[in-house]
C-alpha positions as CSV (number, residue, x, y, z in Angstrom):
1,X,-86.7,-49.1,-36.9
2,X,-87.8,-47.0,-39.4
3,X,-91.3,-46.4,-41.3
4,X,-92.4,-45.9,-44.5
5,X,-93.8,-42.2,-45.4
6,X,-96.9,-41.9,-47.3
7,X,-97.0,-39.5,-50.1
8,X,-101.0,-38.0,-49.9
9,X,-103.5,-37.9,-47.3
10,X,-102.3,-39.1,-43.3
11,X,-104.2,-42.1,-42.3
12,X,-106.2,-41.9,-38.8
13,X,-104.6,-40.6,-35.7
14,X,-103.7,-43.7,-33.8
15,X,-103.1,-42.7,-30.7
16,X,-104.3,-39.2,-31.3
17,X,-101.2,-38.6,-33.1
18,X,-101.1,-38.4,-36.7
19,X,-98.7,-40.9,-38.4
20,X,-98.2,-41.4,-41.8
21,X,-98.1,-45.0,-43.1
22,X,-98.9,-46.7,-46.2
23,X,-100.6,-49.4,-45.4
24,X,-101.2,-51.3,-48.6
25,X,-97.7,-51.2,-49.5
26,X,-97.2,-52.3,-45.8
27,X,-99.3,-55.0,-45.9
28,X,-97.8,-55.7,-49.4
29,X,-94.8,-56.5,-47.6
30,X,-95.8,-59.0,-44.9
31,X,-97.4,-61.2,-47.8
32,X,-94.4,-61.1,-49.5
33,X,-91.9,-61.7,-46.8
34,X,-94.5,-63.8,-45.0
35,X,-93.2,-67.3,-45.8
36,X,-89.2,-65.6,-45.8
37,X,-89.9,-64.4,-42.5
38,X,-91.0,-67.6,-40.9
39,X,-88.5,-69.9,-42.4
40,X,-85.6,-67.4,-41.2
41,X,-87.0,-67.6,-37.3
42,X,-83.7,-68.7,-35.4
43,X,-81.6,-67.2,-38.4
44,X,-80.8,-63.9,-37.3
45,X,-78.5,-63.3,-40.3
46,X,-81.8,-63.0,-42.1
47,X,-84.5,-61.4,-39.8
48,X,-82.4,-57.8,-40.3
49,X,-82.8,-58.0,-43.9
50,X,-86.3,-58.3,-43.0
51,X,-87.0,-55.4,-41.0
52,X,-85.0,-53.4,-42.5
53,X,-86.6,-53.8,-46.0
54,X,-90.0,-53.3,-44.1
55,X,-89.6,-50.6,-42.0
56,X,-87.0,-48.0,-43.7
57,X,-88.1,-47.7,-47.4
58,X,-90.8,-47.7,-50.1
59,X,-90.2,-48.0,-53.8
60,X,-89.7,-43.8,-53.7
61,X,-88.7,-43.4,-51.3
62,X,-85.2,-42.0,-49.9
63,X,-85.5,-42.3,-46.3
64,X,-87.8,-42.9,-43.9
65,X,-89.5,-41.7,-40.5
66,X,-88.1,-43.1,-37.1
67,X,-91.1,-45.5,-35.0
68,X,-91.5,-45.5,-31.1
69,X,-92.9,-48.7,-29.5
70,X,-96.5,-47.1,-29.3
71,X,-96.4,-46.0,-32.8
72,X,-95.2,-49.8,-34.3
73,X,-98.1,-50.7,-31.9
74,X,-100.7,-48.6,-33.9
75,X,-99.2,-49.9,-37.3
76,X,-99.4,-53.7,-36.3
77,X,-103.4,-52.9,-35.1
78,X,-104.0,-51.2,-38.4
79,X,-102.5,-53.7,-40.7
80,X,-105.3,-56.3,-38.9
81,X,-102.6,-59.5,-39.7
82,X,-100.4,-61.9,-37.9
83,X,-99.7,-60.2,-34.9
84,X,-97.0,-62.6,-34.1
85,X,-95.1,-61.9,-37.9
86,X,-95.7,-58.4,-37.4
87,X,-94.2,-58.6,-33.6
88,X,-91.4,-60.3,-35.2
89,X,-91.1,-57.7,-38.0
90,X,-91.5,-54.6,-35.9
91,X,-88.7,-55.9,-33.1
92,X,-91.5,-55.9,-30.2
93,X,-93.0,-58.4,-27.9
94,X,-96.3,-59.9,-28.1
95,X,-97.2,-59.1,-24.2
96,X,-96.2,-55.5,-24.9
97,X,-98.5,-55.1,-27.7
98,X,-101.5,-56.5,-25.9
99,X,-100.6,-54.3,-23.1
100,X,-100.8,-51.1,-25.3
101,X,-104.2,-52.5,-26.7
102,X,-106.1,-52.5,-23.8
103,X,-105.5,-48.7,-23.5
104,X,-105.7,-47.9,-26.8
105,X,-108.7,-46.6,-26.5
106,X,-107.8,-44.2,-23.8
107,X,-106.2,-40.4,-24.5
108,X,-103.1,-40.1,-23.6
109,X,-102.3,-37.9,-20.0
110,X,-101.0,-35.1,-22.2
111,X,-103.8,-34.9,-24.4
112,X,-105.6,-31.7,-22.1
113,X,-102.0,-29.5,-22.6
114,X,-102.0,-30.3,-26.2
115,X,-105.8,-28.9,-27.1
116,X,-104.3,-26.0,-25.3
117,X,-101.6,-25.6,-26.9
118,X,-103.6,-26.8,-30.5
119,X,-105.7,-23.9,-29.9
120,X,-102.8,-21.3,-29.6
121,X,-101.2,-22.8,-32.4
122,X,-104.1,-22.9,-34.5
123,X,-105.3,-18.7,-33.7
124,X,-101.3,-18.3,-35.0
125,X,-102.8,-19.4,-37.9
126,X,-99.8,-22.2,-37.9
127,X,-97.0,-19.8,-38.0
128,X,-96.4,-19.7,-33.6
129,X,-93.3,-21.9,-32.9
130,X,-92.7,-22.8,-29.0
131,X,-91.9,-19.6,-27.8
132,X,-94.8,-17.6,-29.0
133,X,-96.6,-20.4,-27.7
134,X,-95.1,-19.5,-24.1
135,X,-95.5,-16.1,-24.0
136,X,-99.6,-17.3,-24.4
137,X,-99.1,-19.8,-22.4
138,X,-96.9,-18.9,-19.3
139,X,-97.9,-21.5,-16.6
140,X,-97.0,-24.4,-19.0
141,X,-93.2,-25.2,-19.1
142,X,-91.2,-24.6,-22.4
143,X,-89.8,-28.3,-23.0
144,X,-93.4,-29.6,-22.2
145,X,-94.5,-27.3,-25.8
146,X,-91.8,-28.2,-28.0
147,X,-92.3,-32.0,-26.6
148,X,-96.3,-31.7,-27.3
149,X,-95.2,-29.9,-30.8
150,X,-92.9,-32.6,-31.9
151,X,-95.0,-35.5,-31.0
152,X,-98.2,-34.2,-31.9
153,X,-96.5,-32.6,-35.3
154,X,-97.2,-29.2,-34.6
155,X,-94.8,-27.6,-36.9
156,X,-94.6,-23.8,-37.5
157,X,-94.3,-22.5,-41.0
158,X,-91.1,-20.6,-40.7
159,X,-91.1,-17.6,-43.4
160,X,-89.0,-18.3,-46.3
161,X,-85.9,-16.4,-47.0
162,X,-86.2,-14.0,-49.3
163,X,-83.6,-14.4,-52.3
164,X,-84.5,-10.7,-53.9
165,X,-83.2,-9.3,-50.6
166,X,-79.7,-11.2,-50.9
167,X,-79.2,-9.7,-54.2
168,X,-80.0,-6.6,-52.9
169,X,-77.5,-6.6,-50.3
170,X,-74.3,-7.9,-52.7
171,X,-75.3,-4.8,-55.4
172,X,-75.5,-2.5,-51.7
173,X,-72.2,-0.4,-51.4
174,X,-70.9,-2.1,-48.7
175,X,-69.0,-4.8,-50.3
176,X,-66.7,-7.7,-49.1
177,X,-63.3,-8.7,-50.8
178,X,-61.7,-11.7,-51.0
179,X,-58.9,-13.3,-49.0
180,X,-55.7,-12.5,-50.5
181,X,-53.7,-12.6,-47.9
182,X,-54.9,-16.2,-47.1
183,X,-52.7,-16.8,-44.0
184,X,-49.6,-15.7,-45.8
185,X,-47.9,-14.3,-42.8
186,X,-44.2,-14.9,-43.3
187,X,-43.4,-11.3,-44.8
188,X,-39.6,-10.3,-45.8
189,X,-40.1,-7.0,-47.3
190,X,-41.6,-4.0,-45.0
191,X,-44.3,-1.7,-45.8
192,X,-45.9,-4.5,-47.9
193,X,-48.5,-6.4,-46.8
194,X,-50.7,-4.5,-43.9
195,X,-52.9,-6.1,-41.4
196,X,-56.2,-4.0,-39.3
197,X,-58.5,-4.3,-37.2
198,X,-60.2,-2.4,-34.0
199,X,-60.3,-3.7,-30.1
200,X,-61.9,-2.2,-27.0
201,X,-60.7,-1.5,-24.0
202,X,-62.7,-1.5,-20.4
203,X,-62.6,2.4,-19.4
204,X,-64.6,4.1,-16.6
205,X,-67.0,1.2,-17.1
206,X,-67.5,1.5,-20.2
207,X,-65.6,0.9,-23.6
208,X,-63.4,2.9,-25.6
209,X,-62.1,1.7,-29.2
210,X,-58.5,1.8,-30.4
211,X,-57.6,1.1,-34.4
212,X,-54.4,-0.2,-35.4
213,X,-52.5,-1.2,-38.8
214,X,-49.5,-3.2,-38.1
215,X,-47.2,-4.2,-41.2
216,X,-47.1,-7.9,-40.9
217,X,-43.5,-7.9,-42.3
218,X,-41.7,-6.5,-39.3
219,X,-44.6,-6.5,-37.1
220,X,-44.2,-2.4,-36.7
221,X,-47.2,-0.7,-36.0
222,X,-47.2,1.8,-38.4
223,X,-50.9,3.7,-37.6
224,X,-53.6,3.6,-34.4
225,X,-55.9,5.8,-33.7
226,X,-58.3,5.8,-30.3
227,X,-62.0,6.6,-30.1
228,X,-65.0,6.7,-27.5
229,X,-67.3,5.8,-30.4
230,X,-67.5,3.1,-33.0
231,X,-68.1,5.8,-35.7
232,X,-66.5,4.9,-39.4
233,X,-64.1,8.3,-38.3
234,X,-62.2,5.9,-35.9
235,X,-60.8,3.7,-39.0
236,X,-60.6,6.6,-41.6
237,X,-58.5,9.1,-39.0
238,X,-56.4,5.6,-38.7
239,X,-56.0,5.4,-42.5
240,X,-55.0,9.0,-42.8
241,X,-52.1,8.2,-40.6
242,X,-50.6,5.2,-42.8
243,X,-46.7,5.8,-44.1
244,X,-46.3,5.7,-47.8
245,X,-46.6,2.0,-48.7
246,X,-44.8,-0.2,-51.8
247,X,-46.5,0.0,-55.1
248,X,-49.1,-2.9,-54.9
249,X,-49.2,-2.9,-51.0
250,X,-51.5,-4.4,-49.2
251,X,-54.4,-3.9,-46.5
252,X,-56.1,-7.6,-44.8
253,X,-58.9,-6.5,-42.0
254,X,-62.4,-8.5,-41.4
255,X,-65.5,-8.1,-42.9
256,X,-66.6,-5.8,-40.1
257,X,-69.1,-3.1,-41.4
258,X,-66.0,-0.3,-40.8
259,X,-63.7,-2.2,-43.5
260,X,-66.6,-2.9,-46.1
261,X,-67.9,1.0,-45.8
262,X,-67.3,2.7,-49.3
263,X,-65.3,5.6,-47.5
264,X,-62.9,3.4,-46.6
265,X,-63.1,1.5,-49.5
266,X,-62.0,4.8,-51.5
267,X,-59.3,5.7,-48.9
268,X,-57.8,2.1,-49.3
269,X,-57.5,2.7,-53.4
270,X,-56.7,6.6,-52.7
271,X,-53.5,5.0,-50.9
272,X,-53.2,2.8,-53.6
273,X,-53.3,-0.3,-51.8
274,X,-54.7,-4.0,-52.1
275,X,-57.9,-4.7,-50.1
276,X,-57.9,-7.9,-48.8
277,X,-60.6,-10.0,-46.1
278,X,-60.7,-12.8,-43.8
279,X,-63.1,-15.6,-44.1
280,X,-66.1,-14.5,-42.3
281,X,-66.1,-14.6,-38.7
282,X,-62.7,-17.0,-38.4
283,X,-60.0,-14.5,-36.6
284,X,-57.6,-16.6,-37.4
285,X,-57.0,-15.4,-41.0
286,X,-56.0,-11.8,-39.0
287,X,-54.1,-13.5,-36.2
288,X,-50.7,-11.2,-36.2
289,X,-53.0,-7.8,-35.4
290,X,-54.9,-10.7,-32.9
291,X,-51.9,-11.2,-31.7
292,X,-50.4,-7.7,-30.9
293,X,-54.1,-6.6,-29.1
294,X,-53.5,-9.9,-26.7
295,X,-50.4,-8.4,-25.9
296,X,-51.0,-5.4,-25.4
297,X,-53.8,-5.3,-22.9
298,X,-51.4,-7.7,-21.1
299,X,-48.7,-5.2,-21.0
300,X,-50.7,-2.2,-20.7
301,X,-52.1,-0.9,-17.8
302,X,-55.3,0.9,-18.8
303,X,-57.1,0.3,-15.9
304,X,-55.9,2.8,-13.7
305,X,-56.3,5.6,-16.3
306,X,-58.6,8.8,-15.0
307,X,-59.5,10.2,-18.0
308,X,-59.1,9.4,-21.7
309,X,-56.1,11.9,-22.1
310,X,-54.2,9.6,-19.9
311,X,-55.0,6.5,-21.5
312,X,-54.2,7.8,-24.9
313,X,-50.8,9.4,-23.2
314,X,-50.0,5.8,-22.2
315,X,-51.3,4.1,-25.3
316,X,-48.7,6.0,-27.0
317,X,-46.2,5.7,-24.8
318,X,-46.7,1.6,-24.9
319,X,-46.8,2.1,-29.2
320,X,-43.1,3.9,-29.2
321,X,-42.1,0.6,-26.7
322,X,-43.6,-1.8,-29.0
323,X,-42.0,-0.6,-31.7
324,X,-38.7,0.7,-30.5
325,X,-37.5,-1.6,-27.3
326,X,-39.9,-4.7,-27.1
327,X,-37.6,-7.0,-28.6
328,X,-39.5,-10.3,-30.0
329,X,-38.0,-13.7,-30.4
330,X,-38.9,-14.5,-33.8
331,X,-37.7,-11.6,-35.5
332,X,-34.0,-12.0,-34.5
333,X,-34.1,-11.1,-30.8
334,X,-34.7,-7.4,-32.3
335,X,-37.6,-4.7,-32.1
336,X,-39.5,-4.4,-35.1
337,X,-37.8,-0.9,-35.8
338,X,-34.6,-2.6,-35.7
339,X,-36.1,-5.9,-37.6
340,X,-37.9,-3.5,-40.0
341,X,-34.1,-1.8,-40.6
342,X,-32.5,-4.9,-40.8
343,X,-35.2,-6.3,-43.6
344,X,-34.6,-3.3,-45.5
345,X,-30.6,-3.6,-45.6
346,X,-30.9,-6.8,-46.5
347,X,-33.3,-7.1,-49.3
348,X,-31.8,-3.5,-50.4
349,X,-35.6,-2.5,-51.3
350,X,-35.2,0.8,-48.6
351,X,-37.9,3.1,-49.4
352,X,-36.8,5.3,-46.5
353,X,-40.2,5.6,-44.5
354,X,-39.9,6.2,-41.2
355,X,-42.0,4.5,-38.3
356,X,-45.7,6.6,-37.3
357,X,-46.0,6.9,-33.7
């Protein structure tokens, strides 16, 4: 059942709770459906029609505000009418309305916790949501607060986002570029269309960082570079290693803060290549450089490394198997040196790069 809101002051707290109710246009409606209502008692295909007009709407009014039992209660005491219409009306019994009545008067056994936590709320000055209210209040359980907030309509006044601060950040350098790529990851011609991105690997318990551009077309990993830090270096060293691409070549990465930084922004157009993004935070629009990483760290054994010299020595070692001898299913049974080749011969379009280990 649903309520109609009240546009203006809140009426008393029934029930110490406030609730807002119009009651004249309330009572307006039980006069007017008065005589309706009785004559459609035993005709159910009515009585919906009924409620529904009386409890979810006002001329106004969009929607309305959900009602528990003891809250219909307080509205059927405060319209002072035909308890048994409004019973009727409000889809509650008689005998449970004259129960709640005889301890109406009573506050309820929360009433104590909620002064307390009125009088945190209230020295926040109304801007404490529940878990301010539990660091001041430690003894009292968290789902007790936001229960007491919500029924007692304690609602904190949540600082508005500023809109200045957005423009701000799109005229910052960083800057984001839009998907071109958009999932288009059946490639024919190599040194093309570029895919990025940076992984960790567990090292000495801790993480190191490894950067890799694969060329989507033959799946060749044409660049990586490995790192103990997440420094912007890590992905600029990486860019510096890049073959000499196709006029209008392209480069898809996320939106991580390495690919939106304005020095790699300038080494991207200093290579003359096509920045592109994925969606923000869906991998998916990057899954062949997903892809390779899963493999990888399947195939790789980094753990056993002593010292970073050695896990670089084997990264390498695993790149020139990658690219040379792993053969792959979907590109012909071949490696992707050999599928890279064999793209090349066939769409005659050689540019006679050679493979960066």
């Amino acid at each position: 059942m649903y309520a109609p809101r009240l546009e203006g002051n809140r009426t008393e707290a029934w029930g110490r709770r406030p609730h807002k109710v119009g009651r004249d246009i309330a009572r307006q409606w039980v006069l007017q459906e008065r005589n309706g209502h009785r004559q459609a008692v035993g005709a159910p295909n009515q009585i919906p029609e009924i409620r529904k007009r009386f409890f979810s709407t006002t001329p106004g009014q969009a929607s309305g505000v959900k009602l528990r039992p003891c809250e219909k209660y307080s509205l059927i005491r405060g319209l002072n009418d035909d308890v048994a219409v409004l019973c009727e009306l409000a889809g509650v019994s008689r005998s449970g309305y004259y129960r709640w009545l005889r301890s109406a008067g009573e506050p309820e056994r929360d009433y104590e916790d909620y002064l307390r936590v009125k009088e945190v709320f209230d020295r926040g000055k109304g801007r404490y949501g529940w878990r301010s209210i539990k660091m001041r209040l430690p003894e009292m359980n968290h789902k007790k607060i936001q229960r007491i907030m919500r029924k007692y309509g304690l609602i904190a006044t949540a600082r508005k986002r500023n809109p200045y601060k957005a423009i701000m950040k799109k005229r910052m350098e960083h800057r984001v570029f839009p998907n071109v790529l958009d999932r288009a990851f059946d490639q024919r011609v190599p040194f093309t269309v570029f895919c990025t991105d940076i992984t960790y690997i567990p090292f000495q318990n801790h993480h190191v960082y490894l950067s890799v551009v694969k060329d989507i077309a033959s799946g060749e990993v044409v660049a990586w570079n490995l790192s103990g830090g997440l420094e912007e270096a890590l992905v600029l060293d990486t860019m510096k290693n890049m073959p000499r691409a196709r006029e209008g070549a392209m480069i898809h990465s996320d939106q991580g803060f390495h690919y939106t930084n304005p020095q790699y922004i300038a080494a991207v157009e200093e290579l003359g290549l096509v920045q592109s993004m994925s969606g923000k935070g869906n991998c998916i629009d990057n899954a062949p450089i997903e892809s390779f990483f899963g493999h990888m760290k399947d195939e790789l054994d980094y753990r056993s490394c002593a010292s970073l010299e050695e896990l670089r020595s084997r990264i390498e070692e695993y790149m020139r198997y990658y690219n040379c001898e792993r053969k792959q299913w979907n590109r012909n049974k071949m490696s992707p040196v050999q599928y890279r080749e064999h793209l090349l011969t066939r769409s005659s379009v050689g540019v006679g790069l050679q493979s960066v280990r």
